[in-house]
Every structure is written in structure tokens, then in C-alpha cells.
C-alpha positions as CSV (number, residue, x, y, z in Angstrom):
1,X,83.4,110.8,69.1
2,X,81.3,110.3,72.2
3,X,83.0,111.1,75.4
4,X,83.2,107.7,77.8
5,X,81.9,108.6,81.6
6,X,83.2,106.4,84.1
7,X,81.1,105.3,86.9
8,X,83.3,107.7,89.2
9,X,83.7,110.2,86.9
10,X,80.1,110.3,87.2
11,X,80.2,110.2,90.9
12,X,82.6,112.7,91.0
13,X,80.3,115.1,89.5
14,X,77.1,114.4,91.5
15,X,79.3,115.0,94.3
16,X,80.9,118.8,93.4
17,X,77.4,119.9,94.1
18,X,76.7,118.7,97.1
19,X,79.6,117.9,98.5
20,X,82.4,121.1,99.0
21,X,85.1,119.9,96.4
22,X,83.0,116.3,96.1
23,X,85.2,115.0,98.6
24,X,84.3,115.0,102.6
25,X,88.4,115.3,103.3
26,X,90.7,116.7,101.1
27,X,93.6,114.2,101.3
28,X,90.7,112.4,99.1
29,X,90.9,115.1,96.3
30,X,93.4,114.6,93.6
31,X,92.8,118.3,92.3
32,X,96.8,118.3,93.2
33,X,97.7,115.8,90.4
34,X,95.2,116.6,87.8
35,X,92.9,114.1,87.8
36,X,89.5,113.1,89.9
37,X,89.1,111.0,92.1
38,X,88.3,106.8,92.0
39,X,85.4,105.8,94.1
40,X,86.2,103.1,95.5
41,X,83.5,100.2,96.4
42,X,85.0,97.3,98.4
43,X,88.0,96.5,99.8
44,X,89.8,92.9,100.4
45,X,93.8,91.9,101.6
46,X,95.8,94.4,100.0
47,X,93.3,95.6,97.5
48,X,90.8,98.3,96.5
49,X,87.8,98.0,93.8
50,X,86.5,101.0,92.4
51,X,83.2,101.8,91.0
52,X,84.0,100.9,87.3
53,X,85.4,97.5,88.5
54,X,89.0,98.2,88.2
55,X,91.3,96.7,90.7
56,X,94.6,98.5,92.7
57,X,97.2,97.6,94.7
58,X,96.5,99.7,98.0
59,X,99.2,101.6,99.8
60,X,96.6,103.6,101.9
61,X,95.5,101.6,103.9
62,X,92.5,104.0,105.4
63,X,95.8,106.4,105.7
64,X,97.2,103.5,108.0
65,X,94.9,101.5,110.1
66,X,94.7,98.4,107.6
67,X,97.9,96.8,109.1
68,X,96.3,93.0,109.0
69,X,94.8,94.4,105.5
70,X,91.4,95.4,104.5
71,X,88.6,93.0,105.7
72,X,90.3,90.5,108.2
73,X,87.6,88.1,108.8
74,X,88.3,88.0,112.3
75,X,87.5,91.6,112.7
76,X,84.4,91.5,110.3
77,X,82.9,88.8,112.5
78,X,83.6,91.0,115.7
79,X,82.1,93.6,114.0
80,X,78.9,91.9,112.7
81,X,78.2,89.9,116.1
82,X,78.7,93.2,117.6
83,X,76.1,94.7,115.3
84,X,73.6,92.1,116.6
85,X,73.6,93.3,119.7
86,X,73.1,96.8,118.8
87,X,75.0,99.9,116.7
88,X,75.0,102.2,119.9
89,X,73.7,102.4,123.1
90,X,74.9,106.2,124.5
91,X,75.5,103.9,127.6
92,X,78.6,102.4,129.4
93,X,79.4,98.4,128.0
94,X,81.9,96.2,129.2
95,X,83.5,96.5,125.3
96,X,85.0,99.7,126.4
97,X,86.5,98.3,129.5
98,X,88.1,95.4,127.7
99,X,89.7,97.9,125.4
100,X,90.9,100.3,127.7
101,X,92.3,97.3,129.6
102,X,94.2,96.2,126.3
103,X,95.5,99.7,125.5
104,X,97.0,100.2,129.0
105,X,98.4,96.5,128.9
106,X,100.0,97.0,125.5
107,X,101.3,100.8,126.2
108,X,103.7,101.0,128.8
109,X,103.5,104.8,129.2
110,X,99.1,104.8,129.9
111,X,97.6,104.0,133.0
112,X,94.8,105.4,132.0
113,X,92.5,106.1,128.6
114,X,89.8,107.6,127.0
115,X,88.0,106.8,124.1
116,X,86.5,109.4,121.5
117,X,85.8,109.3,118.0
118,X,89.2,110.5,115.8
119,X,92.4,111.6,116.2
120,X,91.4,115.3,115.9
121,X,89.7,114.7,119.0
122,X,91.9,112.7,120.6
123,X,94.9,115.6,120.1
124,X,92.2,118.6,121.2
125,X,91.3,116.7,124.6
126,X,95.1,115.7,124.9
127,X,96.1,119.0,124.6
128,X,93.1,120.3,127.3
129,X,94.4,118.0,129.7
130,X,97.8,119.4,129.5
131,X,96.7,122.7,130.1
132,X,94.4,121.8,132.9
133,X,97.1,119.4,135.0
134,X,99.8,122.1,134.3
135,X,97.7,125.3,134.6
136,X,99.6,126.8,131.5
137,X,98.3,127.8,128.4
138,X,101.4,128.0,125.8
139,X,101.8,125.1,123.3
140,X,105.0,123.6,121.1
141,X,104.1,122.0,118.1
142,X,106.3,121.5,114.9
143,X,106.5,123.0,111.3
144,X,105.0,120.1,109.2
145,X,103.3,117.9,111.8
146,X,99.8,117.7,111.7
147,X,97.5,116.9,114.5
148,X,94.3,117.5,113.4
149,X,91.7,120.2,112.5
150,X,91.3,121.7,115.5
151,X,91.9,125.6,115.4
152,X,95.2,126.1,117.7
153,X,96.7,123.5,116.1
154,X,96.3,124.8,112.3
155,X,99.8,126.7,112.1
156,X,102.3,125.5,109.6
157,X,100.9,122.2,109.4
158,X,101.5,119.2,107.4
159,X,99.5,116.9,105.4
160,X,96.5,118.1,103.2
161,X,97.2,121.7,104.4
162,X,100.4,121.5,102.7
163,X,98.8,120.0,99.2
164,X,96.1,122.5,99.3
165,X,99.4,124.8,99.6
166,X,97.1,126.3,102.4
167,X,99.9,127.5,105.5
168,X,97.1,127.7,107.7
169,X,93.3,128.0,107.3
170,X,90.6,130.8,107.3
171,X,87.7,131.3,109.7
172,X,90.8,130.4,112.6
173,X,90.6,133.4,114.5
174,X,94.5,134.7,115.7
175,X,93.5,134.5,119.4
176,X,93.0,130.5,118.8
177,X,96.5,130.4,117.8
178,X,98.4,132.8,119.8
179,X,99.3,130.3,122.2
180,X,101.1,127.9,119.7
181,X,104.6,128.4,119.3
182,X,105.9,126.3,116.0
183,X,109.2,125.1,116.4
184,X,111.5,122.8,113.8
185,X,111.1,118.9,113.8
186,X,114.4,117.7,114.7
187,X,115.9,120.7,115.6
188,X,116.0,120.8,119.5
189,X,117.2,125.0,119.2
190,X,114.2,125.9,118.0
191,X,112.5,124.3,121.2
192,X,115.4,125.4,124.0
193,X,115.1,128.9,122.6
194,X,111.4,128.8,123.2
195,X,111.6,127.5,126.7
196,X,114.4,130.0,127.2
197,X,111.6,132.5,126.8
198,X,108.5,131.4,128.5
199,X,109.1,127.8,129.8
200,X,106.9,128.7,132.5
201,X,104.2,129.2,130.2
202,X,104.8,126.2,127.9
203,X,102.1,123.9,129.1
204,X,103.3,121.0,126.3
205,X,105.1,119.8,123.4
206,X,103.2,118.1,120.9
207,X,105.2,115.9,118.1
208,X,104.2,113.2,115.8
209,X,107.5,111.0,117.2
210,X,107.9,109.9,113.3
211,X,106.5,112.9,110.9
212,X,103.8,111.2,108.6
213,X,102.1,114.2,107.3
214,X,105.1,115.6,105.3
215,X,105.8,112.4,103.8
216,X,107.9,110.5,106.3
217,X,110.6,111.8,108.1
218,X,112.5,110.0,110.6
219,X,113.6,111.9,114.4
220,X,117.3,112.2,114.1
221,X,119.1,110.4,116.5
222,X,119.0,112.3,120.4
223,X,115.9,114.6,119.4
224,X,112.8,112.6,121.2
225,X,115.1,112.3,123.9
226,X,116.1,116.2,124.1
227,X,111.9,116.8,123.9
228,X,111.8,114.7,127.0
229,X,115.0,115.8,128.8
230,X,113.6,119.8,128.1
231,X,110.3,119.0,128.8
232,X,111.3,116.9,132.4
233,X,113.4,120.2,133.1
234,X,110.6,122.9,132.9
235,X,107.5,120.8,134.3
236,X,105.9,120.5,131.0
237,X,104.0,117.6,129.0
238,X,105.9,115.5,125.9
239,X,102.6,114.5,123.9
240,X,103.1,111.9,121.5
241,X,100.8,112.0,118.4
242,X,101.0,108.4,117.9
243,X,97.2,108.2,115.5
244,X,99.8,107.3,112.3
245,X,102.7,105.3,114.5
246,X,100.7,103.6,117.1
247,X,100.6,100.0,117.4
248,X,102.4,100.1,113.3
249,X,106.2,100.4,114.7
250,X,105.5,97.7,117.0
251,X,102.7,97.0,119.5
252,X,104.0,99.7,121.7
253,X,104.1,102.2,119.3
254,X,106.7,104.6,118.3
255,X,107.8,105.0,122.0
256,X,108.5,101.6,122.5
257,X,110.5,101.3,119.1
258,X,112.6,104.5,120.0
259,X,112.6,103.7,123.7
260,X,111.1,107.3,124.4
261,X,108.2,107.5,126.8
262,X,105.7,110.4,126.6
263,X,103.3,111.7,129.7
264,X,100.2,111.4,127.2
265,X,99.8,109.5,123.8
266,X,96.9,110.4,121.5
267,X,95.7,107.2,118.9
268,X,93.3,107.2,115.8
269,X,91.3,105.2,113.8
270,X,94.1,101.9,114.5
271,X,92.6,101.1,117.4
272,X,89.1,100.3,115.7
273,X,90.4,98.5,112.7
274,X,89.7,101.0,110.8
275,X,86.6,102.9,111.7
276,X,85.7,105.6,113.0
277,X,87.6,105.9,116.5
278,X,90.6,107.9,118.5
279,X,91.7,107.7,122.1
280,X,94.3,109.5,124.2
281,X,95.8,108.7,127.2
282,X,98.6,108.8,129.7
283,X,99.8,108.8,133.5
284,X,97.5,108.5,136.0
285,X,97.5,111.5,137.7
286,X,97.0,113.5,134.3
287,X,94.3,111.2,133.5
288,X,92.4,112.0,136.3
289,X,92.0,115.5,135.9
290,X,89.6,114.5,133.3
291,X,85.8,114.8,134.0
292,X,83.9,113.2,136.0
293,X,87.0,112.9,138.0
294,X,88.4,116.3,137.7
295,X,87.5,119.2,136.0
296,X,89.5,119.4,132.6
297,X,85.8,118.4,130.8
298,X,85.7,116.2,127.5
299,X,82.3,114.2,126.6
300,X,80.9,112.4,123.5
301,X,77.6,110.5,123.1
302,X,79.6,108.1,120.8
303,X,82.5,107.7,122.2
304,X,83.4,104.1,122.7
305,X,81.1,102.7,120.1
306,X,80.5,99.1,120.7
307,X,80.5,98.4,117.0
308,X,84.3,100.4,116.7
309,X,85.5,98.7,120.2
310,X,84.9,95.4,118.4
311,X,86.7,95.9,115.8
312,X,89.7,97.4,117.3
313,X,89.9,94.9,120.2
314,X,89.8,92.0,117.3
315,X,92.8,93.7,115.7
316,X,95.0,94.8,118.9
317,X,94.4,91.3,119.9
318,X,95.8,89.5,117.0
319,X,98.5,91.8,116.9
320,X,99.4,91.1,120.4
321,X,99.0,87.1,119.8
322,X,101.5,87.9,117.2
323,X,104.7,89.8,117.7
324,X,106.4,88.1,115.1
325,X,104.2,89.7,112.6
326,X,106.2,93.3,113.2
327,X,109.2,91.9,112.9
328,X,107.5,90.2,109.6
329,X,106.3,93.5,108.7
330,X,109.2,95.8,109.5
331,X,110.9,93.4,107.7
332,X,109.4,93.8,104.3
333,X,109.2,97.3,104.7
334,X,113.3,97.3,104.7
335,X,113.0,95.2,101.3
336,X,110.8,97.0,99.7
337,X,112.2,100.7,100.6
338,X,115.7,99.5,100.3
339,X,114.6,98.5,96.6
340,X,113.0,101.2,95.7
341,X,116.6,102.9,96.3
342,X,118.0,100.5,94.2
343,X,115.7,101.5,90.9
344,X,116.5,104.9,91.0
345,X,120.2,104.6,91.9
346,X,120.1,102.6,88.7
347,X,118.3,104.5,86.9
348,X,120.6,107.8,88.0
349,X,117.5,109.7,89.6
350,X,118.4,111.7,92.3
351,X,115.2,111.3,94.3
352,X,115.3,110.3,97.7
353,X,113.2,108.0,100.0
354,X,112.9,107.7,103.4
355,X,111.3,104.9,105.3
356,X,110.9,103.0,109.1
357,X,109.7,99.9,109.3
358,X,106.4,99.6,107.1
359,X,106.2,103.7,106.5
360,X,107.9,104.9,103.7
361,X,108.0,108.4,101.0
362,X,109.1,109.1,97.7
363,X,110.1,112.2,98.0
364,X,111.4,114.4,94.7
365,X,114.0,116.4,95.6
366,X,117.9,115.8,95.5
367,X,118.5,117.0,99.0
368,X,118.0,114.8,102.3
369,X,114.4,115.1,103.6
370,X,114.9,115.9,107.6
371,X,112.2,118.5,107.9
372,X,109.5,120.7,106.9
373,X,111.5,122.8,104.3
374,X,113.2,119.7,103.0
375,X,110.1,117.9,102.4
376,X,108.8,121.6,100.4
377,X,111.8,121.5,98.2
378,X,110.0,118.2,96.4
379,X,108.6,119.0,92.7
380,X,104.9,118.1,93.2
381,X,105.0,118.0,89.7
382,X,107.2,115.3,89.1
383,X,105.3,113.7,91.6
384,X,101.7,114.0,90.3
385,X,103.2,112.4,87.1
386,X,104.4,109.7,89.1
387,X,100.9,109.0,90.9
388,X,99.0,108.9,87.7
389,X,101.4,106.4,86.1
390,X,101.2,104.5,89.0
391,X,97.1,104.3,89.0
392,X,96.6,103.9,85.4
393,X,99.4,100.8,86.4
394,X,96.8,99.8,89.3
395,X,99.0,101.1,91.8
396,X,96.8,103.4,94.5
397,X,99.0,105.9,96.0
398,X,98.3,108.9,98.5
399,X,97.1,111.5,95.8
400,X,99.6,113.5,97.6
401,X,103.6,113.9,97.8
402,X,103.5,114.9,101.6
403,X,101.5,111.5,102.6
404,X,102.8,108.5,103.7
405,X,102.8,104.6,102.1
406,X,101.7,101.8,104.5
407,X,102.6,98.7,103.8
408,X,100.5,95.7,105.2
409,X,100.6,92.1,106.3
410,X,98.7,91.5,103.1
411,X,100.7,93.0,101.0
412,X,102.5,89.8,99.5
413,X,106.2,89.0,98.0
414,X,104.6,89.4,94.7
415,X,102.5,91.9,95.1
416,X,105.7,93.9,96.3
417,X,107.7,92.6,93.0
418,X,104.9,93.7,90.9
419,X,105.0,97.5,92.3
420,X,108.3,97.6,92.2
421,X,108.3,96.6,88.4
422,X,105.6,99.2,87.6
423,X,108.0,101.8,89.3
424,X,110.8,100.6,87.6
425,X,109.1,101.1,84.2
426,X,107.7,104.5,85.6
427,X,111.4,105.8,85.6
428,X,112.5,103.8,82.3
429,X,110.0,105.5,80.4
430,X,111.1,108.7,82.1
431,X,114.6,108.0,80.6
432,X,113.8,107.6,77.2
């Protein structure tokens, strides 16, 4: 009997050879449930098309960006009349000053932004400033969090690192990392007793204010506080790694939904509707230690892409037009998560989730999910059975256990009901 090559199975192996691991970011390999990857060709509302014509639910999102859904036709028309004009210029255009404008209006914390071109960058530069405006060198970050590629921040890091089952990453050499000290999300000890011993030295503390690379995992209650009492006490920075929870909790971020204000925030690819973008910014007199005002340098022929400001200034201002769709959206996350709890308290599994707002996880593993080793206790077994099921049901999951589910505005009532019934026969058949 002939073996039938899908259109992406096809793709997939074109790309192995040319492509390391035919994937150009691992969270896109599913090497850790057994299969290959879908290649996906358009995107519309709450839905993904792959190459073979098949249709999925999408709880993706771009890993989070997609809040208003995939191709908002307000957005694509910013975007195409945008394109008219040009795809880049390498030149200064009032588009970037009407988006740093709405970022500072919308964040109470910034007085000042920049614009680059990710989140990786956006933490690196964040992190540079905080050295430069505090002339120390010592970083805190947490077990689990991940903020980006960059070499001192590759210790004990969450998302694809911890798939790959990879605790850090070779070619890193140990001097890039010497001066980052890992400390345990939401336990304030591990960050007192660091201070204890060279709070002089500690330039900053870096957290993702909800933990979206190890799943999701909620800041118990006090601990962004304690970051910004301790931090206030020694002189040093509270950075807020805000690429997955900015302008998703609520239009002012995780700090305005936890009432926690950081001295600098760093953003992702949200602010551009999805493509290609990342900012990071804060007080003013941080700010402007950054060149050409002050000597902490940072430069990028691309950053603040007309095409990208476009798009995310189309988004941001929709979203601000609209408060009532967080409340809307937050809204439906509690439904959904809250029934998700119900299926597998009826169906006696063990399993726990843990959600804000439109974020949620599945996590397998009977014990509460609070940190890093919590979140490593899940069988990734179980869980790459799960995501299979779930695909060959036309539900597109993170091919990952320690990734995040994003709900958006166009994921409908049904749409919700028919997930929930696909999980619900996921764990029936399990029972049998």
C-alpha cells in the first residue's frame, strides 16, 4: 500500500535540509509530541488553514498577539495603505511618533519608548539601560521565565528551552552569564537573600509579572509588590517583561491589572498586530540615557517599521476605543478555564489548570503549579497525547506543555463549546 504524503509532510521534509530542524523557531517543532509539523497557509478570526486544506481552531494566536483575531480588516487595510507608501524607509516617519505617543498614553508607568524589532531585543536593550542608569552589572531573573535568546539571559529558562529539555544553551560562553543570578518565581527569599549578598551590585530584576513560558503561572498574592518594595530599597530596576501580558490583561498591561508599576517595561510583537516588532520603555530619566541622548547605545535600521507601526497603532487603537472588550475577553477566559475544571473534576483526573483572564494551561501533574519545578513535575507524555488528539480533532494547540493558550475576541461561544466537547471526549476515551 502506497504511503499518502501530505502537502506539509512534504514541506516538512524540504525544510530539514535547509532549514536546522525545518523549523526557523523551535516552539514550531513538535519533535516533543511525535509528530511534524502543519504548515500553515492563511489565517482568518479564530482560525488557521494548513497546506493540505484542513481547518483548526487556533489557540496560538502568533504565541499571543492575535487578541482582535487573525486578519482584522481594520489592521489589514492599515497595513496595505501603509505598504503603498513604501515597506521601509531607514528614516524617521511621523508613524513612529503616533505610536510612541499611544504607548505612553496607554502605559501609565512609560514616559518614554523605543521601538526595535522583537521582544529579544526589547529585553537585551532593557536590560543595557539598567546597567547604564545604575552603573551595576549583576542581574535577577527567575527559574522558568523566559526573556529571550540573548546570551545572559539563557540560564534556567522557560519556554522552548524547557521542551528541548535544554537547561541552558551551548556556544553561551560562562562570562555572558556570570552576572545573572536565577532566583524562584514567587518566592521573594530567593531574591532578599540575593540582595542580602550583593544588592549593591544588582543592577535589576527582570520577571515576566504572569509566567507564560512555563505554561501559565499566576504571581502569588504580595510577590510583585515585594520585587518593588526590595528593588525601591537597594536602588535597583523592577523590569517587567510584559511581550506575552502587555495590552492582553487589560490595556495597561499586567501592571495596571495587578496595580504594580515597573521603572521599565519591555513589549513584543502585540504592539504590531502581529508582525515583526518589540519596544521597551520606562521613566524618563532612564529613557534618556539611551543614545543619541546618553550613552547606553541601541540602533536598528528597522526599527519602527512603517508597515509594523501600522499595524499595531490600528490594533492598540481599537483596543483603546474599546475597554469593554477586556472585560469581554477576561470574561470568557473565566468560562472557558473554569469549564475546563469542570471536565476533569468529572471525569476524576487529577490534572490541574491555571488561568488569568484570556491565558490559561493544562498542566499534567496532580500538584499545584506555582513555579518552575511545579510546572517540571507535568508528564509531557500525557500531554503530547493530548495535543495530537486535540489536532487530529482540529484543535491547534502550542505543540508544547510549558506554552501558553490565548484566547481571542474571535474565538466565539460556540467555538468555545466545540473545544470543550473535543476535550471532554479526549478524557472519555481516556477512561475507557
Amino acid at each position: 500500500m502506497n504511503e499518502v504524503i501530505t502537502r506539509s509532510e512534504e514541506l516538512f521534509r524540504e525544510a530539514v535540509t535547509v532549514i536546522p530542524g525545518g523549523v526557523n523557531s523551535p516552539v514550531r517543532a513538535f519533535g516533543s509530541i511525535g509528530g511534524r509539523p502543519r504548515f500553515i497557509k492563511s489565517a482568518r478570526g479564530a482560525f488557521l488553514y494548513d497546506e493540505d486544506g484542513n481547518s483548526y481552531i487556533d489557540f496560538i494566536g502568533s504565541w499571543g498577539p492575535m487578541i482582535l483575531g487573525h486578519s482584522h480588516p481594520d489592521v489589514l487595510k492599515s497595513v496595505q495603505e501603509a505598504c503603498r507608501s513604501g515597506l521601509s524607509f531607514g528614516a524617521a516617519t511621523a508613524a513612529e511618533v503616533d505610536m510612541a505617543k499611544l504607548v505612553c498614553a496607554l502605559v501609565p508607568s512609560i514616559d518614554m519608548v523605543r521601538m526595535v524589532n522583537s521582544g529579544t531585543e526589547a529585553v537585551m536593550s532593557a536590560i543595557r539601560v539598567a546597567r547604564g542608569f545604575t552603573g551595576r552589572e549583576v542581574i535577577i531573573k527567575f527559574s522558568g521565565c523566559y526573556h529571550g535568546h540573548s546570551d545572559g539571559l539563557l540560564v534556567q529558562a522557560g519556554s522552548g528551552v524547557m521542551t528541548a529539555g535544554v537547561p541552558d544553551s551551548l556556544g553561551v560562553p560562562a562570562g555572558c552569564t556570570k552576572d545573572t543570578l536565577p532566583a524562584q518565581y514567587n518566592d521573594l527569599e530567593s531574591v532578599r537573600e540575593h540582595f542580602a549578598r550583593c544588592g549593591e551590585e544588582i543592577a535589576a530584576v527582570i520577571v515576566e509579572p504572569v509566567a507564560a513560558n512555563m505554561g501559565v503561572v499566576l504571581p502569588a498574592p504580595g510577590f510583585l509588590e515585594g520585587l518593588r518594595e526590595i528593588c525601591d530599597r537597594y536602588g535597583a530596576l523592577l523590569i517587567f517583561d510584559e511581550v506575552i501580558t502587555g495590552f492582553r490583561l487589560g490595556i495597561d498591561g499586567a501592571q495596571g491589572y495587578y496595580g504594580v508599576a515597573p521603572d521599565l517595561t519591555t513589549f513584543g510583537k502585540i504592539i504590531g498586530g502581529g508582525m515583526p516588532v518589540g519596544a521597551y520603555g520606562g521613566r524618563r530619566e532612564i529613557m534618556e540615557q539611551v543614545s543619541p541622548c546618553g550613552g547606553v547605545y541601541q540602533a536598528g535600521t528597522l526599527s519602527g517599521n512603517p508597515v509594523a507601526m501600522a499595524a499595531g497603532i490600528a490594533q492598540l487603537t481599537i483596543l483603546k476605543e474599546h475597554p469593554e472588550y477586556y472585560s469581554e475577553l477576561n470574561k470568557k477566559g473565566d468560562w472557558f478555564y473554569g469549564k475546563i475544571e469542570e471536565i476533569l473534576k468529572e471525569m476524576e483526573k487529577p490534572w490541574r489548570v491555571n488561568h488569568v483572564g484570556s491565558l490559561g494551561c493544562l498542566y499534567f501533574t496532580e500538584q499545584e503549579v506555582n513555579d518552575y519545578e511545579g510546572a517540571k513535575t507535568s508528564d509531557t507524555k500525557v500531554f503530547a497525547d493530548y495535543c495530537n488528539d486535540m489536532l487530529r480533532q482540529g484543535i491547534y494547540l502550542a505543540p508544547s506543555q510549558f506554552e501558553a493558550m490565548f484566547l481571542s475576541l474571535a474565538h466565539t461561544q460556540e467555538l468555545l463549546e466545540k473545544t470543550l466537547l473535543c476535550i471532554r471526549n479526549y478524557f472519555a476515551r481516556q477512561s475507557q
